[in-house]
C-alpha positions, 0 to 999 in steps of 0.5 A: 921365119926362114925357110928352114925353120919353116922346113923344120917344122913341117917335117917336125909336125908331119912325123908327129902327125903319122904318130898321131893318125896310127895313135887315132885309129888305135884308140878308136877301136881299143875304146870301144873294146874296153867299153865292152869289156869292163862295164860302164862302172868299172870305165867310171873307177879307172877314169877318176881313180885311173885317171891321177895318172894323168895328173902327173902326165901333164905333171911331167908335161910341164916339168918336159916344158920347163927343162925344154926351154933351158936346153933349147937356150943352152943349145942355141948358145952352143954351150954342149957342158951347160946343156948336160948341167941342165940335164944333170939338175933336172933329173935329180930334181925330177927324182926327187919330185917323184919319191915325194909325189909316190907318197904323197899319191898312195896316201892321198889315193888310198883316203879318196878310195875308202872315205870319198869317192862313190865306188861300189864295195866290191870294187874297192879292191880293184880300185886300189890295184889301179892306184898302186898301178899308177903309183909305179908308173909316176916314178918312170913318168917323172923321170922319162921326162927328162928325157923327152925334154931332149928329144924335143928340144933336139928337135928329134920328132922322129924318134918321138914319132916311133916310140909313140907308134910302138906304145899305140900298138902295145895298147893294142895288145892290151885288147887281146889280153884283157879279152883271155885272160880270166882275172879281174878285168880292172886289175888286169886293164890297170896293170896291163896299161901301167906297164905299157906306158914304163915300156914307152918311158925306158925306151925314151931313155935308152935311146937318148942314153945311147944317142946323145952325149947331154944324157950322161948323168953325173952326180952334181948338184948346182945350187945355183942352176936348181934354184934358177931352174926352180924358180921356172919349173915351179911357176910352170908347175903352179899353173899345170897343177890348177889346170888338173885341179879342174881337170881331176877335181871335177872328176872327183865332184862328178863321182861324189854327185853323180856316181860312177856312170857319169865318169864313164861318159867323162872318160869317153868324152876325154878319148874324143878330146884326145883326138883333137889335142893329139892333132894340136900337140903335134905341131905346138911340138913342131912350132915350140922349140922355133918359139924360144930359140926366135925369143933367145936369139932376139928375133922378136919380130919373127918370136911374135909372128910365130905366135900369132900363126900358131895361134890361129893355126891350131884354131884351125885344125881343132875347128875342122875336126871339132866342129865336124865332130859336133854336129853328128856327135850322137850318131858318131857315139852310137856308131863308135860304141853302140851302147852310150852312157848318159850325158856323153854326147853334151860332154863331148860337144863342150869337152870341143869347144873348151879345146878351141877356145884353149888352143888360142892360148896355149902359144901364148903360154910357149911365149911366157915360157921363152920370155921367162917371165912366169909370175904375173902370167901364172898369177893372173891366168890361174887365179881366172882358171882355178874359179872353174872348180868352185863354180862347179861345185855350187852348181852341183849342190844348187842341183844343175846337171854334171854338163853345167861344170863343162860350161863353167870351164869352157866360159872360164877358159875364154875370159883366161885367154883374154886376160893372158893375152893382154899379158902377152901384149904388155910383155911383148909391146905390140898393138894389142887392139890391131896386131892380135885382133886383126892376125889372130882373131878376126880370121877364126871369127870370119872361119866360124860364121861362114862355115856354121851358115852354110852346114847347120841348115844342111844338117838339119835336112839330112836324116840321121841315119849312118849314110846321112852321118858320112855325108854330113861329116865329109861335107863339113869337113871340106866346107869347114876347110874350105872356109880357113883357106878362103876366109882364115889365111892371108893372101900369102898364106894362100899363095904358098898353099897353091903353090905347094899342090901345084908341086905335088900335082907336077911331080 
């Protein structure tokens, strides 16, 4: 990598993070609020029924993938009309996804709600606000991502930073009002948000209208790029849809088994995640565009180099908040939300650990992705991943707790990242057993002995009270960032760490 890209991303990756710390703090507080003010059962039905919303968010996340990755190759050739064809086709592409998708979803939503999920009568009907709420923001979801796919594979984070910054605030006044306003609580929630969200899209749009000449759409139809770029984004699509199957479809097992109470605990364990994969999106973000454009412009060396770095990288950064999270999980939720539904502390410790295990593979996906070789790397990974909803559900009917379907994920997610990168190793022919093992996985090894030998035994002297809370969770921190300094970067990594303190400190 040279030192711009280097320079890059760093910028890149920080006005992501100023986006996610605002985005953080938000959310911390306006949980709790929401806990409060809709009940536990209601939190339960917004997050199963509520919750297909985010089965087109990583929808339109894949799709933002696929476009990215045909936008970045254009522009790395500096073909300006093929960039503005790949937009063109993609969002008449997008479009047509989101009518079918609309139908589908209200059809489909409308069966769940009154024949399979477990949601008390006199709740069907907010139930069936939020899916119409959810219908309505899958349209502009769709189509925004067109256009976030520009802004990423422009490279222009901080446009993307400050749309983000505004949404979080927007949320923020959804608080307020769900507190004075007098009507069905979530209703106005499912509502109230759906608009939030179709705010944050259209302000994507107009600015990337107004900025950059590709967004000028035309009515053209290239049979020959949709087929190319439907062969792509239905690869990607494939694996994105077995990841919500098990995401969404065990949220539905849950509500069926268990009652609405369980996806409350789910939906609080899902904001702690969120923390986590906010910090590790932003710089896979940062890091992808350099991932393909390496790939494009034949720099293998470089191309692998950067996936092993993000690799580990991303380990790290989820590790440092994990496992700092993990060991006082129980009084950070009490602290946080004083009232804890069942089950939600162990959710959220293996909702953690399913994250860092995910985080090693997710560069090895951007690396498909660049290659562009999609089929045996979906088919293999998502015949692995797509074991986790069955395996849940016969744990369920043998009577195993709703914690056994978040270790069934975290156990599948490790074989899958062992089989995809063997993959990525036969694709790339590098020394799988030296280069991988050596760059990537032995420094997260030496990074979780030395930090777990070192604060368990602390942890279990401290009392658990909120002041031994603090103390553990600042102690952890540090502890476990020490350890990726000492034991998880190379010699040079920790060279260029000094020497940027060192001219932080001079200036």
């Amino acid at each position: 990598m040279t030192a711009s890209d280097n320079k890059r991303i760093a910028k890149n990756t920080l006005f992501l993070y100023i986006r996610m710390g605002i985005s953080m703090l938000i959310s911390l507080y306006t949980s709790r609020v929401i806990l409060q003010t809709l009940g536990v059962v209601d939190l339960g039905i917004y997050n199963v029924v509520g919750g297909i919303t985010s089965i087109f968010t990583w929808l339109a996340g894949s799709l933002t993938n696929s476009t990215q990755r045909f936008l970045n190759i254009a522009i790395g050739n500096n073909a300006p009309q093929k960039v503005n064809q790949v937009f063109t086709q993609s969002f008449w592409l997008y479009a047509i996804f989101a009518a079918v998708s609309i139908v589908a979803l209200e059809i489909g939503g409308s069966w769940m709600i009154h024949h399979k999920l477990t949601i008390p009568a006199d709740r069907i009907g907010g139930a069936m606000w939020t899916l119409h709420a959810t219908s309505f923001t899958l349209a502009v979801t769709l189509i925004g991502s067109v256009y976030d796919s520009v802004l990423i594979a422009r490279e222009n984070m901080k446009i993307y930073a400050y749309i983000g910054m505004a949404d979080v605030v927007l949320k923020l006044g959804i608080v307020y009002l769900l507190l004075i306003f007098p009507f069905d609580k979530l209703k106005v929630y499912a509502v109230l948000l759906s608009s939030v969200f179709v705010i944050s899209k259209l302000s994507t749009i107009i600015y990337c209208r107004l900025k950059y000449k590709e967004c000028r759409l035309r009515f053209e139809w290239n049979r020959g790029m949709v087929k190319e770029m439907l062969g792509f984004v239905g690869w990607n699509a494939t694996g994105t849809i077995i990841f919500i199957l098990n995401n969404q479809g065990i949220d539905i097992l849950l509500n069926i088994f268990f009652g609405p109470v369980v996806n409350a605990a789910k939906a609080i364990s899902n904001q702690v995640r969120n923390v986590i994969l906010n910090f590790t999106s932003n710089f896979l973000t940062a890091a992808r565009p350099q991932i393909v454009k390496r790939y494009a412009s034949k720099d293998y060396g470089g191309f692998l180099d950067l996936i092993f770095r993000t690799s580990k990288y991303l380990f790290f950064i989820s590790w440092i908040l994990g496992f700092t999270l993990i060991v006082r999980i129980g009084n950070i939720l009490h602290f946080w939300l004083k009232t804890v539904p069942d089950y939600t502390g162990q959710f959220c410790v293996w909702v953690l650990i399913f994250i860092m295990i995910n985080v090693i593979a997710d560069p090895i996906s951007s690396a498909f992705q660049a290659i562009g070789k999609q089929s045996r790397y979906i088919t293999v990974g998502s015949g692995i991943y797509i074991l986790a909803f069955p395996l849940s559900y016969v744990a369920f009917k043998m009577g195993y707790s709703p914690v056994s379907s978040f270790v069934i994920l975290a156990a599948v997610r490790f074989v899958y990242l062992i089989a995809v990168s063997w993959l990525l190793h036969r694709e790339v022919a590098f020394e799988y057993n030296r280069e991988y093992i050596f760059n990537v996985l032995f420094p997260i090894v030496k990074v979780i002995v030395a930090s777990v030998i070192i604060i368990l035994p602390i942890n279990l002297l401290v009392p658990q009270t909120l002041l031994g809370m603090f103390f553990v969770l600042i102690l952890t921190a540090t502890i476990s960032t020490g350890s990726v300094f000492l034991f998880g970067l190379s010699k040079a990594d920790r060279a260029q760490v000094k020497n940027i303190i060192h001219k932080k400190l001079s200036r």
